[in-house]
TIBA-517373 format. One line per 5 residues: their letters; for each residue z, y, x of C-alpha. Coordinates in steps of 0.1 Angstrom, whole numbers. Each point is the difference from the previous one (the first is absolute). Example, Ala and Ser with C-alpha at 12.3 -4.5 7.8 and 13.67 -1.06 7.14 Angstrom:
# residues 2
as> 78/-45/123 ~ -7/34/14
//
This chain:
# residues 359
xxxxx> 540/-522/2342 ~ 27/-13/-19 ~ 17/-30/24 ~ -1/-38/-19 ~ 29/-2/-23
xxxxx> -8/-25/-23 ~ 29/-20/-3 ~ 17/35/-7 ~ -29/6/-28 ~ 5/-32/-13
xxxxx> 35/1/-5 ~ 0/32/-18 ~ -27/-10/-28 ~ 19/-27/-5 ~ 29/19/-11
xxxxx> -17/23/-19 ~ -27/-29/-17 ~ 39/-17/-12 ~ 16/36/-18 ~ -15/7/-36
xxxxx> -6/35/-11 ~ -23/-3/-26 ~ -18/33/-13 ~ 26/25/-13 ~ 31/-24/12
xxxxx> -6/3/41 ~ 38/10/13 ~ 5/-30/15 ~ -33/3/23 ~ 13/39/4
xxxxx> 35/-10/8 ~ -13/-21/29 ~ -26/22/10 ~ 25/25/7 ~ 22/-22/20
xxxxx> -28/-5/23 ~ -6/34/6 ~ 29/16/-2 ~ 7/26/32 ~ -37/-3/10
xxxxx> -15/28/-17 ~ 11/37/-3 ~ 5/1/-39 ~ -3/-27/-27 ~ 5/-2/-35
xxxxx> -10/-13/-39 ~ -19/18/-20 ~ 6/3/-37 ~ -21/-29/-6 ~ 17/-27/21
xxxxx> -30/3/33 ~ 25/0/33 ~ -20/32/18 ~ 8/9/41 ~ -11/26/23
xxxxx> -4/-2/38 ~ -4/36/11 ~ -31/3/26 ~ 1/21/31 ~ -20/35/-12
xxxxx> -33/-18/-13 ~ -12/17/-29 ~ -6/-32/-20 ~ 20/-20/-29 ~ -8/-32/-1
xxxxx> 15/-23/-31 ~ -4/-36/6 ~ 5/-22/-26 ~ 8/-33/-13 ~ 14/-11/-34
xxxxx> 26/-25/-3 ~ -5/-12/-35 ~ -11/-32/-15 ~ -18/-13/-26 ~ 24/-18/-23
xxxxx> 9/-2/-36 ~ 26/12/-20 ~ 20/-24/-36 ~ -16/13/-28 ~ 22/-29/-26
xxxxx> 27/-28/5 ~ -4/-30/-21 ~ 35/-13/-20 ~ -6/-27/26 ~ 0/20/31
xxxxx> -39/-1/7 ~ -12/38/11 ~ -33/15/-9 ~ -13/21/22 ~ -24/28/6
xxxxx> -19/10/34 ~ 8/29/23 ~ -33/10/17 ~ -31/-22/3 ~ 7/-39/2
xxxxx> -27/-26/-4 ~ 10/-21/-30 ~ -18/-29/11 ~ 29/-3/32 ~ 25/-2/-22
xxxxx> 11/-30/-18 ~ 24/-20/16 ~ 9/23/30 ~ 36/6/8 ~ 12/35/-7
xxxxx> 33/18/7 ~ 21/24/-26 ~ 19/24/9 ~ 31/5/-21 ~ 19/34/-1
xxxxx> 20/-9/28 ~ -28/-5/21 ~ 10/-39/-5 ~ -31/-21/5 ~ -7/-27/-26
xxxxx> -30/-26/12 ~ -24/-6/-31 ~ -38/-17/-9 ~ -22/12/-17 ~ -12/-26/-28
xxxxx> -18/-3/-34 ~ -12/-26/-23 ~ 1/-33/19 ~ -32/-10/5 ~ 3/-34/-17
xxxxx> 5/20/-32 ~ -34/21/0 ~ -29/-10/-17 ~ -35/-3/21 ~ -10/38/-8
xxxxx> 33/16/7 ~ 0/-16/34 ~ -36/15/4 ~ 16/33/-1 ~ 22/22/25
xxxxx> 36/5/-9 ~ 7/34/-13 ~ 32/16/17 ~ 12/7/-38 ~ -3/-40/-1
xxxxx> 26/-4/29 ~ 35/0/10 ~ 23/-1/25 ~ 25/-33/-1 ~ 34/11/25
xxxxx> 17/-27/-13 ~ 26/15/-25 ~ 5/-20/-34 ~ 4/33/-21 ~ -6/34/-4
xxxxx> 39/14/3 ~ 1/-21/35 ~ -32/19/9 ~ 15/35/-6 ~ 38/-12/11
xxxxx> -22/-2/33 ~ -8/37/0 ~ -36/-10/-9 ~ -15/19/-33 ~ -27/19/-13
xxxxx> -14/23/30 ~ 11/-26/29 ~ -26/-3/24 ~ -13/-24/24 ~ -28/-14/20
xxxxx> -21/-32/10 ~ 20/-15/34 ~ -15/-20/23 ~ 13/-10/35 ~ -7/16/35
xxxxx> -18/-23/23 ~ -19/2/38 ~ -32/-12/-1 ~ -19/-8/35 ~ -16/29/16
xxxxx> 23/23/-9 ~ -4/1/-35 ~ 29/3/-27 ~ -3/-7/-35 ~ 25/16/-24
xxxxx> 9/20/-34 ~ -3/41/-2 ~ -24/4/29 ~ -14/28/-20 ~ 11/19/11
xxxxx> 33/-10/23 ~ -29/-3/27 ~ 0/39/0 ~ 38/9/2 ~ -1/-24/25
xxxxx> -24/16/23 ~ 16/35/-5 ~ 32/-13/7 ~ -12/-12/33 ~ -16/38/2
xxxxx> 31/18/-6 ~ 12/-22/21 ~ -24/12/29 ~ 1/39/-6 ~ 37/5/-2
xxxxx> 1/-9/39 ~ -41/12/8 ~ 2/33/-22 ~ -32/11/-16 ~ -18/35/7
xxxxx> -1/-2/-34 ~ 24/-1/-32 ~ -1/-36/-19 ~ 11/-3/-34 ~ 9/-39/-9
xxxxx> -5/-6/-41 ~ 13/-35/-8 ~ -14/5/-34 ~ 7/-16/-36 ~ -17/-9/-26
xxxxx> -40/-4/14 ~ -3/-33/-20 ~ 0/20/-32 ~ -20/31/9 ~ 13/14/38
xxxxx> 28/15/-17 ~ 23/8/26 ~ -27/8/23 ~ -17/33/-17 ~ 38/13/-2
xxxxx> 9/-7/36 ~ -33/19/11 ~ 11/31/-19 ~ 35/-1/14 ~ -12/-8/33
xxxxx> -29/24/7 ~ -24/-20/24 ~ -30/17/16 ~ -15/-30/0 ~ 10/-42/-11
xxxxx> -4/-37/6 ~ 12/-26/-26 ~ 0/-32/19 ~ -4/-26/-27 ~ -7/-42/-2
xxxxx> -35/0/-12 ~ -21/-32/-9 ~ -15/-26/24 ~ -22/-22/-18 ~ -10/-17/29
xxxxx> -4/-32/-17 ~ -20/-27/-15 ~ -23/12/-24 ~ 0/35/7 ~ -33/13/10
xxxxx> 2/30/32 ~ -11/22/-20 ~ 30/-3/-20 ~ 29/0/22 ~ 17/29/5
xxxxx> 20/-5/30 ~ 7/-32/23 ~ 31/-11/18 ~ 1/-1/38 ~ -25/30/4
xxxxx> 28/25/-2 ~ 9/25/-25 ~ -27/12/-22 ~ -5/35/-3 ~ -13/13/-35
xxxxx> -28/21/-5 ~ 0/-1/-41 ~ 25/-16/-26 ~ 0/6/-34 ~ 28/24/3
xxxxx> -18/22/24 ~ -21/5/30 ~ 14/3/32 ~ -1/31/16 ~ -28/-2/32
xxxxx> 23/19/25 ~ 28/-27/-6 ~ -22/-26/6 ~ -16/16/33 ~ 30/2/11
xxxxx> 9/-35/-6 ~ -29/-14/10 ~ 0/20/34 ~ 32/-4/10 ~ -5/-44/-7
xxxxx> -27/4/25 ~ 15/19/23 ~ 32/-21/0 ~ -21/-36/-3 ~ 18/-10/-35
xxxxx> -19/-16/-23 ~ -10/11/-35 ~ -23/-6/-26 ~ -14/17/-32 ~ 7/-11/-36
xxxxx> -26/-2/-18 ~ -3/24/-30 ~ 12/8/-28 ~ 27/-30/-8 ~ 36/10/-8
xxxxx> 16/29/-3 ~ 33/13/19 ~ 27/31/6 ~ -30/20/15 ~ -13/4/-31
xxxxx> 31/25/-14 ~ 12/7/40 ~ -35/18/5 ~ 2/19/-34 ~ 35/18/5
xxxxx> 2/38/2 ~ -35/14/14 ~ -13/-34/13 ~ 14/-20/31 ~ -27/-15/21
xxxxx> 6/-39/-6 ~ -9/-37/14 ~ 8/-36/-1 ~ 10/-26/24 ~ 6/-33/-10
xxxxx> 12/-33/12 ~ -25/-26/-16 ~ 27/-30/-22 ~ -20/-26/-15 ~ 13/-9/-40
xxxxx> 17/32/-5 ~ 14/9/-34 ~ 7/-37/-8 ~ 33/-19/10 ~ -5/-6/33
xxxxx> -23/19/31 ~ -14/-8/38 ~ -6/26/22 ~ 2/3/42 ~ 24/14/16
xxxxx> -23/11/30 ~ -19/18/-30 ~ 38/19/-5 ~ 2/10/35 ~ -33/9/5
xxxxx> 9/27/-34 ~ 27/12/16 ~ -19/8/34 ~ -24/16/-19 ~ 24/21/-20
xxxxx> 14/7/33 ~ -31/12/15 ~ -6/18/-29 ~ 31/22/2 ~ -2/2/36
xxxxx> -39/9/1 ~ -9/-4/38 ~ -38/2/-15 ~ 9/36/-8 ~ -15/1/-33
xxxx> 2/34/-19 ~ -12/14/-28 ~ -24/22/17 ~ -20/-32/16
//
């Protein structure tokens, strides 16, 4: 297994929870992506639609596996600016309206300038009883960066088509938790980083194809294409997924917890998970000793879903690393729950359980 690295993990998703590449505007996350893994694979490059893709050629298996992880973000993108230099706004995959009054938010000007903002609409003090009774509608909001006038806003490189995205601090938490922005799905180019990382010195029998995918907050995009340039014989999208392991969630309900490892899917609403995947997931975990759970069915969807549709059919699972409050400005998540992912990944590709289609 995988040695301990945490302080190694932690460092990493720290870097990559602080870039913002919002759907369809990732270079930044690509740009340092690449620096990270430049030299360690045997060919890399972007595709036509902005996903960073890289090959590490195996040593005569028969196998193509594509691991994925997209680097998008939910965000938003100015829709109007004010005469006096207030932005309206419009979201960019699936926020939870209720989080967002008042958060902080950062623009991103054409420049790749970043302007701090809030997110504000009619003071409180001026709403009658039954408005307050009812949530805020995004059209109802704005974003206030602190500009007096429309022509400062623009002179800033900020117009129509600017994007930008809720921003909220990285902090440790005891037990080596984190909190932070972008988890979804950072937490994923973080743990193949660490598996390029691995194989370009420990070469695979196997051929690995690496898709840092775009766009999967507004329908897995970058994902489907990757597959069809990339060819896989078989796939794992290693995702954030929900843990609602909190108050006032019933069992029964919760589709994955933190500290029990990453959860393996069986069914989503994108797909279901191919059996032979998950054998030999699940039998390489045991015979390594890493921990792992199942998420419950059917929440969520992911990149599987298109991944496991391209060309004939590519045989297609999930592993996830359980965040708690994801899709909202700030998430929690373990970081023993991130190594534990990447050993599993690890043993996936490795496969001491020598699991094969024919079993």
């Amino acid at each position: 297994m995988l040695e301990n690295d945490f302080e190694g993990i932690k460092k990493l998703q720290r870097q990559l929870s602080e870039l913002i590449g919002v759907s369809g505007y990732e270079k930044p996350v690509i740009d340092f992506i690449y620096g990270q893994i430049e030299g360690l694979v045997d060919k890399t490059w972007i595709d036509p639609l902005g996903s960073l893709l890289a090959i590490i050629e195996g040593k005569g298996g028969k196998e193509r596996i594509m691991i994925d992880g997209h680097v998008d973000e939910i965000g938003f993108m100015v829709s109007y600016i004010d005469p006096k230099g207030f932005l309206r706004f419009v979201p960019i995959g699936g926020w939870d309206s209720r989080t967002l009054l008042a958060q902080s938010v950062k623009v991103l000007a054409n420049d790749n300038n970043e302007f701090h903002g809030i997110i504000g609409s009619k003071p409180p003090h001026l709403t009658t009883e039954s408005e307050r009774k009812n949530a805020v509608k995004i059209s109802d909001m704005y974003i206030d960066i602190g500009m007096s006038t429309k022509d400062a806003v623009i002179s800033n490189g900020i117009q129509i088509g600017s994007v930008g995205t809720l921003y909220d601090p990285f902090v440790e938490f005891p037990n080596n938790m984190v909190k932070g922005k972008a988890f979804d799905d950072r937490t994923a180019v973080n743990v193949l980083i660490h598996l390029i990382k691995e194989f370009s010195v420990n070469r695979p029998s196997d051929t690995l194809l690496f898709s840092f995918s775009t766009q999967e907050e507004v329908g897995g995009r970058g994902a489907g294409a990757a597959a069809f340039t990339l060819e896989p014989t078989m796939a794992l999208a290693i995702e954030n997924t929900t843990a609602a392991d909190v108050p006032g969630i019933k069992d029964s309900e919760c589709p994955a917890y933190i500290g029990k490892g990453p959860a393996i899917s069986v069914a989503d609403r994108s797909m279901i998970a191919h059996p032979f995947i998950n054998k030999r997931l699940i039998d390489n975990a045991k015979h390594e000793n890493i921990p792992y759970h199942i998420k419950k069915p059917i929440f969520g969807g992911t990149n599987a879903g298109r991944i496991h549709q391209s060309r004939g059919g590519v045989p297609s699972s999930v592993v996830s690393v359980p965040c708690r409050y994801i899709h909202s400005p700030t998430s929690l998540l373990s970081l023993e729950d991130i190594h534990h992912t990447i050993a599993l990944v690890s043993a996936f590709i490795r496969n001491p359980a020598k699991v094969h289609f024919n079993q």
